[in-house]
C-alpha positions in Angstrom: 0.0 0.0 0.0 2.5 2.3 1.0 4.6 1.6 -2.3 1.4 3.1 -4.4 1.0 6.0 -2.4 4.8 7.0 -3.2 3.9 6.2 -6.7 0.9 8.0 -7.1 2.8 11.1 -5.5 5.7 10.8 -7.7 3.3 10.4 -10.6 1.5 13.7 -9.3 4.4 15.9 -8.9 5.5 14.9 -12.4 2.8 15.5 -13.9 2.6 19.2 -11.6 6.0 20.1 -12.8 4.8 19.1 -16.7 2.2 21.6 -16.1 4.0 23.8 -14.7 6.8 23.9 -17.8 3.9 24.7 -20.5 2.5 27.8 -18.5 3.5 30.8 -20.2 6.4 32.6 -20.4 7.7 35.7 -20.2 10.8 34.8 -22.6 9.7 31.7 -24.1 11.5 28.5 -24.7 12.7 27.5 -28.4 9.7 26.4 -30.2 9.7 23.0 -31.2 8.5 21.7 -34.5 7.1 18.6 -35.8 7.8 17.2 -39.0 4.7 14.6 -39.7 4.8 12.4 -42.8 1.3 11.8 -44.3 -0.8 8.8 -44.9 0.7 8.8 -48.8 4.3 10.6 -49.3 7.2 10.2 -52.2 10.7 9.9 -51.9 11.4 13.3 -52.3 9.0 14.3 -49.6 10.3 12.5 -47.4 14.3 13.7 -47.8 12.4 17.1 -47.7 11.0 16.0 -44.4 14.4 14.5 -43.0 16.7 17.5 -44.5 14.3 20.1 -42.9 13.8 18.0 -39.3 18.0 18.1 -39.3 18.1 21.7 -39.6 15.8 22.2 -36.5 17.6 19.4 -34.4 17.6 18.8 -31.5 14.2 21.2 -31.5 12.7 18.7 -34.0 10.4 15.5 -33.8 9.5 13.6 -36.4 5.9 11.2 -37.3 7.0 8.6 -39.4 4.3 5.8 -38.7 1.8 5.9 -41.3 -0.9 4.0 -39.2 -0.9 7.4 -36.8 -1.4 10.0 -40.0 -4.8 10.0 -41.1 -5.5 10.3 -45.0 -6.5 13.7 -44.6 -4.1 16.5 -44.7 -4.3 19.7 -42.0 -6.5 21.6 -44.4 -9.3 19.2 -44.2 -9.0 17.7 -40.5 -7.1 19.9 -37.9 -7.3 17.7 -35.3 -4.3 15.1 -35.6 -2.1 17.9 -35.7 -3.8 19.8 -32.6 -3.3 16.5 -30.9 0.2 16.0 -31.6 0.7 19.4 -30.5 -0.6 19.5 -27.6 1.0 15.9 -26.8 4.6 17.4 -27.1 4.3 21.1 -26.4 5.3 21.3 -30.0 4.1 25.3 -31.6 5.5 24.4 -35.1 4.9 21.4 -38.0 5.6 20.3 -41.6 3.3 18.3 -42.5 4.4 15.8 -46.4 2.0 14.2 -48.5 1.5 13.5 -51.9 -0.8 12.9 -55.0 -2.5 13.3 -57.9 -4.4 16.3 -57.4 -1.4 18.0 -55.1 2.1 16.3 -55.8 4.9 16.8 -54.2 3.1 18.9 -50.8 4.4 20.3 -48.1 2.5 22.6 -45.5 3.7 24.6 -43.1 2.2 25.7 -39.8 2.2 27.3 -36.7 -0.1 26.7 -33.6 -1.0 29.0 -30.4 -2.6 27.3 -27.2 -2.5 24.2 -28.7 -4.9 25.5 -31.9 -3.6 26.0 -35.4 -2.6 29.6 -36.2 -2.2 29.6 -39.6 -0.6 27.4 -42.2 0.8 27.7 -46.2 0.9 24.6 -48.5 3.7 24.7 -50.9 4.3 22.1 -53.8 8.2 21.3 -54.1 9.2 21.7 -58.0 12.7 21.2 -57.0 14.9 19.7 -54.6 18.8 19.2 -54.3 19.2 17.7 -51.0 21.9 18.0 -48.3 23.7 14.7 -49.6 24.4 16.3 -53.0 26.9 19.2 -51.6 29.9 19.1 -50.4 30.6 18.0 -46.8 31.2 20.7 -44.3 31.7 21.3 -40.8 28.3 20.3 -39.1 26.5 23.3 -36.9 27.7 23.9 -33.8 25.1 23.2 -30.9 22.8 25.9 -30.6 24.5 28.2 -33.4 21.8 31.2 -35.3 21.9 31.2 -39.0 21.4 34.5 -40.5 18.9 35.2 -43.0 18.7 37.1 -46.1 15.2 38.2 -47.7 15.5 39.1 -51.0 12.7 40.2 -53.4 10.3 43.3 -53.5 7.1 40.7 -53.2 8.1 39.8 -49.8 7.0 43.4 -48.7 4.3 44.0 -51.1 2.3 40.4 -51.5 0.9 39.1 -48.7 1.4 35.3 -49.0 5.3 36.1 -49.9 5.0 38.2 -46.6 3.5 35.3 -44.4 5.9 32.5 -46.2 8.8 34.1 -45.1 7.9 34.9 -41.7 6.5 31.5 -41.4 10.2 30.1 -42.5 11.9 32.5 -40.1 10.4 31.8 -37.3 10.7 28.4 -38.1 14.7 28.0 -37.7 15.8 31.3 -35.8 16.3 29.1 -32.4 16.5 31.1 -29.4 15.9 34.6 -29.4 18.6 36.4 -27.8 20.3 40.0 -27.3 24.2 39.3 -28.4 25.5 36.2 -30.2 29.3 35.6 -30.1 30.6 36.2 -34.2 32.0 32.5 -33.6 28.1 30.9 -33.7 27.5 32.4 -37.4 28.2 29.5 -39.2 25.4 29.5 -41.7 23.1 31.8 -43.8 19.4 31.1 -45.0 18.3 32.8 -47.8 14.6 33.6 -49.6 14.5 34.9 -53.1 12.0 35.0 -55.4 12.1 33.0 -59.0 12.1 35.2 -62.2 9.0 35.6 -63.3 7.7 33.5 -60.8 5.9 33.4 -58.0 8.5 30.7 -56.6 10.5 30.8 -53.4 14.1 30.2 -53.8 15.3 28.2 -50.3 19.2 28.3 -50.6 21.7 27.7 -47.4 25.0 28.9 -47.6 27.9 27.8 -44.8 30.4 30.9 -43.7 33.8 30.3 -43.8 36.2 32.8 -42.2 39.4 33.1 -43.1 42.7 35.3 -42.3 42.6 38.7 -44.1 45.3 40.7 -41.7 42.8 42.8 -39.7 40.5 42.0 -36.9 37.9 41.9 -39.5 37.6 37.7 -40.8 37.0 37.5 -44.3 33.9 36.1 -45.1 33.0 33.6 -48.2 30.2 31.5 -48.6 29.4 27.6 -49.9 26.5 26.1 -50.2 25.6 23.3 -48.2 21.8 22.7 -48.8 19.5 21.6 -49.0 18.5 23.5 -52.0 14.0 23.7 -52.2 12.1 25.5 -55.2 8.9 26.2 -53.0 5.6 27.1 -55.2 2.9 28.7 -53.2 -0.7 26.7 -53.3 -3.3 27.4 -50.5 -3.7 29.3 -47.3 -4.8 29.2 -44.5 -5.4 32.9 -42.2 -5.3 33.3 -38.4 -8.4 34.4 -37.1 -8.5 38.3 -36.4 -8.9 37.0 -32.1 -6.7 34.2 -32.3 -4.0 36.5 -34.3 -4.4 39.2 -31.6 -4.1 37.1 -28.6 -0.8 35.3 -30.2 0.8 38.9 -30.4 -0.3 40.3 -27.3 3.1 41.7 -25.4 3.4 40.3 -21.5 3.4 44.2 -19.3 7.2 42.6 -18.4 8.6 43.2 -22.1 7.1 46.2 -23.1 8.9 49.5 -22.6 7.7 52.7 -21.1 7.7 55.5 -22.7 9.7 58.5 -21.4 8.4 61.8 -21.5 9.7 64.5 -23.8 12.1 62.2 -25.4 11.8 61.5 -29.5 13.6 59.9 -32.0 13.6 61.5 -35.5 14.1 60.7 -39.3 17.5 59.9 -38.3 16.8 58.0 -35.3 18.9 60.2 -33.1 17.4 61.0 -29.9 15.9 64.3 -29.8 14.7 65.5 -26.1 12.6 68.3 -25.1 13.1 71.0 -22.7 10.1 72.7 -21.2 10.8 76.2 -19.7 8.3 79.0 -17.5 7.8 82.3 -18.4 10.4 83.8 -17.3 10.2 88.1 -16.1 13.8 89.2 -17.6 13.9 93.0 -16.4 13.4 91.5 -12.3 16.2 89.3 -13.1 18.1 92.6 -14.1 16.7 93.8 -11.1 18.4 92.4 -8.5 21.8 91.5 -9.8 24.2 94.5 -10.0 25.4 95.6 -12.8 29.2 95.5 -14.2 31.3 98.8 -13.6 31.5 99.5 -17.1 28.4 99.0 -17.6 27.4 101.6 -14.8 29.8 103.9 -16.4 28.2 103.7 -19.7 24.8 104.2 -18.2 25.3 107.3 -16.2 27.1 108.4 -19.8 24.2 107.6 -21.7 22.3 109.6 -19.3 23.5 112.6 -19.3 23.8 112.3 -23.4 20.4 111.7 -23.2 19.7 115.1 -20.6 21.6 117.5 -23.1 19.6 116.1 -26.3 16.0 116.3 -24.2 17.4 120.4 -23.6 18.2 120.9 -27.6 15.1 119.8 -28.0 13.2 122.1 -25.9 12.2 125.3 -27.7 14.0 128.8 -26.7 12.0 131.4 -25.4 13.3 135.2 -26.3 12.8 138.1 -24.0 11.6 141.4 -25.3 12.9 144.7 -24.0 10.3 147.2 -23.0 11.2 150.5 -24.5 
């Protein structure tokens, strides 16, 4: 009896400090992302799958079973992947599938509370994967890539805005305020085809090498994997959802101090606010200089001789 009462206690304070780990945050953990292969995949869905899930290691788990995947994908039935989610704590997935109506899928998606956000599916036209480049120095453990963004559409169309959002916040780890130059070792880039409407996923490894300054010179392989990504459907975050997902804790934000500004060239302006101020008591009581007092008394009696030219003469007749 007593053996499963201390089991049933352990079992309760795991389960308390489980809970406990998925309350919110005020800085939030590194979100983890699941990488679920469909009821029907190809080949190269699946090295999409594995390439992807190795980038986001050890932050990455993946669903290979087939019997655990229903036939539907995400945008018919949400809740396998809700499930999933809420089974590991898991706030990110790529989901594979394939077939005749959709080849070569791949959605992306991220969840809040356990619910799905929103979600892009993108068909794979092309694919070099990681095996094809040249070997190179793995990542170090818990390095940040750098990313590029490159194309006018990714400010102007919407879905190009979203997609690459979505694929930041997918691999940009831990958020933090400094990172040592050393744990820069590799550079995502999104570009848009010409005359596409294609995303260009290209990774690039940085080499730094001697160049007789403290400043490394910088040149960059690629390393893969290489993904032509063409944009199918979409699914939105609800306008309540989206704003409760992007509501700032009090802790984070800043305050706002008074009569401080920044302007077009983000140099802090402040501003100075001053009374009324009554300059001729100041004058008042502080005592002039001596030359000052000299040139005074001066200017007085300049002024007492000009105020007599100025008075008219009177004449005096004689009386004969």
């Amino acid at each position: 009896k007593k053996s499963i009462e201390m089991s049933t206690t352990k079992k309760k304070a795991r389960v308390v400090r489980e809970l406990k780990n998925r309350e919110p945050k005020v800085n939030e953990k590194v979100k983890v992302g699941m990488f679920i292969r469909g009821h029907k995949t190809s080949q190269l869905v699946n090295d999409v799958l594995s390439d992807f899930a190795s980038l986001k290691n050890p932050h990455a788990l993946r669903y290979n079973k087939k019997t655990s995947n229903r036939q539907q994908g995400p945008f018919e039935d949400q809740t396998s992947v809700e499930f999933f989610s809420q089974k590991a704590d898991a706030s990110l997935f790529m989901y594979g599938s394939h077939s005749k109506k959709r080849p070569q899928n791949i959605v992306i998606g991220r969840l809040f509370n356990y619910h799905i956000l929103d979600m892009l599916e993108f068909g794979v036209t092309k694919f070099k994967p990681l095996e094809s480049f040249p070997a190179m120095q793995q990542n170090l453990f818990g390095s940040k890539p750098c990313f590029a963004v490159i194309g006018a559409e990714f400010q102007s169309n919407h879905k190009f805005k979203i997609a690459a959002n979505m694929i930041i916040d997918f691999f940009r780890g831990k958020v933090v305020n400094a990172i040592n130059l050393a744990g820069l070792d590799h550079v995502i880039t999104l570009s848009v085809g010409e005359g596409t409407d294609k995303i260009l996923f290209r990774r690039y490894g940085i080499e730094m090498k001697k160049s007789g300054t403290r400043v490394p010179k910088v040149k960059l392989v690629e390393v893969g994997p290489a993904v032509d990504f063409e944009i199918r459907r979409q699914h939105l975050a609800a306008p309540e959802l989206e704003k409760e997902a992007l509501r700032v804790p009090p802790e984070l934000k800043t305050k706002k101090v008074k009569n401080i500004s920044m302007n077009a060239m983000h140099d802090k302006m402040g501003t100075v606010h001053v009374h009324a101020q009554n300059v001729e008591k100041v004058l008042s009581l502080t005592t002039p200089a001596k030359a000052l007092r000299h040139s005074g008394g001066k200017r007085k009696r300049e002024d007492k001789t000009k105020s007599e030219e100025d008075r008219p003469v009177q004449k005096k007749h004689r009386e004969g």
